[in-house]
Structure formats: structure tokens, C-alpha cells
C-alpha positions in Angstrom: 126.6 98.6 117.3 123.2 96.7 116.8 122.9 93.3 117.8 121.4 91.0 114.8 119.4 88.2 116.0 121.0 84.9 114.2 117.4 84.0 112.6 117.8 87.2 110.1 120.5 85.4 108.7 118.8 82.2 108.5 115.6 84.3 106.6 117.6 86.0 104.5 119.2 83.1 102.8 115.8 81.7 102.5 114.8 85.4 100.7 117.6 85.0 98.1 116.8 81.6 97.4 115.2 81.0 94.1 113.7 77.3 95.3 111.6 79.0 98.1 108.4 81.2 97.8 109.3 83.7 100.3 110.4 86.8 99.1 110.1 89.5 101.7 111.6 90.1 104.8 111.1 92.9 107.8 114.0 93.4 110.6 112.8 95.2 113.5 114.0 96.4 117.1 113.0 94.0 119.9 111.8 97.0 121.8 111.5 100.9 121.5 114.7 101.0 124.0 116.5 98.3 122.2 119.8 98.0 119.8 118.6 94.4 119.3 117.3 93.8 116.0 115.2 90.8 115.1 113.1 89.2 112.4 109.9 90.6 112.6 107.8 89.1 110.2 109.0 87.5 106.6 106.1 86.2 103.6 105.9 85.0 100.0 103.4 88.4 99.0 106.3 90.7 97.9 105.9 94.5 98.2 102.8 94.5 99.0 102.9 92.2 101.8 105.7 94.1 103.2 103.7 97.1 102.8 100.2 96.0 105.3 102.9 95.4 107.8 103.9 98.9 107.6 100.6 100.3 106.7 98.5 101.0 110.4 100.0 104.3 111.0 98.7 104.1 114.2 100.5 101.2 115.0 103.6 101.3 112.6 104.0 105.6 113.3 106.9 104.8 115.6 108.1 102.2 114.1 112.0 102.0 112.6 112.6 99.0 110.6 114.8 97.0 108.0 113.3 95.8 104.8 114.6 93.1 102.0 112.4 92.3 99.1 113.3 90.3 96.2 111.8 91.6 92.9 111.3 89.7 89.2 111.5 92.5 86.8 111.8 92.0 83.2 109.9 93.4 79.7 108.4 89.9 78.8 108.2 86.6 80.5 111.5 85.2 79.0 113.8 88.5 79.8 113.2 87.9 83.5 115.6 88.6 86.4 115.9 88.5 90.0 116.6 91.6 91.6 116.8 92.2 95.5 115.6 95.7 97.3 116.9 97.1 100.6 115.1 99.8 102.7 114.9 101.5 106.1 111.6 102.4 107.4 111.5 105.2 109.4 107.8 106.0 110.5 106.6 109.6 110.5 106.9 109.2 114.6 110.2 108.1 115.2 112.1 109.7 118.0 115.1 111.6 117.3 117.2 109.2 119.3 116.0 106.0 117.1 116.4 107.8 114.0 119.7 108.7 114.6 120.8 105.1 116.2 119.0 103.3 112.7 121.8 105.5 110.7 124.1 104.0 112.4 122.7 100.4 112.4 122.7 100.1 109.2 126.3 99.2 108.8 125.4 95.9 111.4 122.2 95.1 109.3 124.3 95.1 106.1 126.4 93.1 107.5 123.6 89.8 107.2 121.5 91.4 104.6 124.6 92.1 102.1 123.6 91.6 98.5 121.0 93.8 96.6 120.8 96.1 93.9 118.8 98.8 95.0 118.4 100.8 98.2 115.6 103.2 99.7 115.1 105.3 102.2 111.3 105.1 103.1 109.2 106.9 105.3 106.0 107.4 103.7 104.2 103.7 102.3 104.1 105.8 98.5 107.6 105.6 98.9 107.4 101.8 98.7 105.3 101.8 95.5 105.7 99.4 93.1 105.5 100.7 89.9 108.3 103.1 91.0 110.4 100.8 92.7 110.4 98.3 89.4 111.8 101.4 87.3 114.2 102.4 90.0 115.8 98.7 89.8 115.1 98.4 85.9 117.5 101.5 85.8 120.4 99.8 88.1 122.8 97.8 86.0 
């Protein structure tokens, strides 16, 4: 079981609050050998914040991570709504061991990060793309 470092709670109450800019959050582990997880970085730029902190493959290749993302979709400006996104980030370089440890830490991430509509699996930044993430939660009811 993964320990959860108290200030993702703390960010992702600020996520799902409509009073606050920030609408993005990323959990990571503390370390490579680590079952502590812990905020890693949180912004107001939406996906595509979320996404230059995944993007250096270089640096990110290895990297196994927790993603929420709140998302306004809506046909015009008055049919609005608020939708929240979930995803695990598996880099292309993730040992075997992390991989199969962040299948099972999901359950302890979901635990703090508990209400969303739509969940991904990502390990590719396309897989994170806008446009097909809006009609993936358009198509959730």
C-alpha cells in the first residue's frame, strides 16, 4: 500500500474548487525506490500544463505518475459544465517493478483523489490530447 503525502489532499480540494484557478494536479513517487507518493507539481494551465511536465522524455521516460485535471466542456458558453479527469502516467521507461506496484497504488491514490468522471491510462503525451479527451468526457453521462 502507497503512502499519500497529506498535501495531495490539501491540492486536491483546491482542484475541485470552482473559486480557485488551479485546475491541474500531478502525484508522483518521492523517489524511484519509493511507495511514497507526493504532490509533485499542481498549476492553473489545464492539460496542457500537465502535459510540459510530462513532456522531456528524457527526463519524464521513467517517470510513473498520478494525474487530476479539471475540464469545462460544453457546446456554447451557457451549456457549460465542470468535469474532472483522472490518469496514470506510465513513461515508456518504467521498470517492470514500478509498473506493476502503480496498478496497485491506484486503489491508495483514489482514496484522496475520489471524484471524477473520466479515467485514462496514458503512456504516450498524444494520449493526453485535448481534443480527444473533451469527447471522451462529453460522451460520459
Amino acid at each position: 500500500m502507497a503512502s499519500i503525502a497529506a498535501e495531495a489532499k490539501i491540492a486536491y480540494e483546491d482542484v475541485r474548487n470552482d473559486t480557485t484557478p488551479t485546475n491541474w494536479l500531478l502525484l508522483e513517487y518521492a523517489d524511484d525506490r519509493s511507495d511514497n507518493i507526493v504532490l509533485g507539481s499542481s498549476g492553473t494551465g489545464g492539460l496542457a500544463e500537465i502535459k510540459t511536465k510530462l513532456e522531456d522524455v528524457n527526463t519524464n521516460k521513467n517517470k510513473a505518475a498520478f494525474g487530476f485535471v479539471r475540464v469545462v466542456v460544453g457546446n456554447d458558453e451557457l451549456s457549460q459544465r465542470v468535469k474532472f479527469l483522472f490518469f496514470t502516467w506510465c513513461g515508456p521507461g518504467v521498470k517492470v517493478m514500478r509498473k506493476a506496484k502503480l496498478s496497485v497504488h491506484i486503489s491508495s491514490v483514489k482514496q484522496v483523489l475520489q471524484t471524477f468522471s473520466t479515467e485514462i491510462a496514458a503512456s504516450e503525451l498524444d494520449d493526453l490530447n485535448e481534443d480527444s479527451v473533451v469527447t471522451l468526457i462529453k460522451k460520459v453521462k
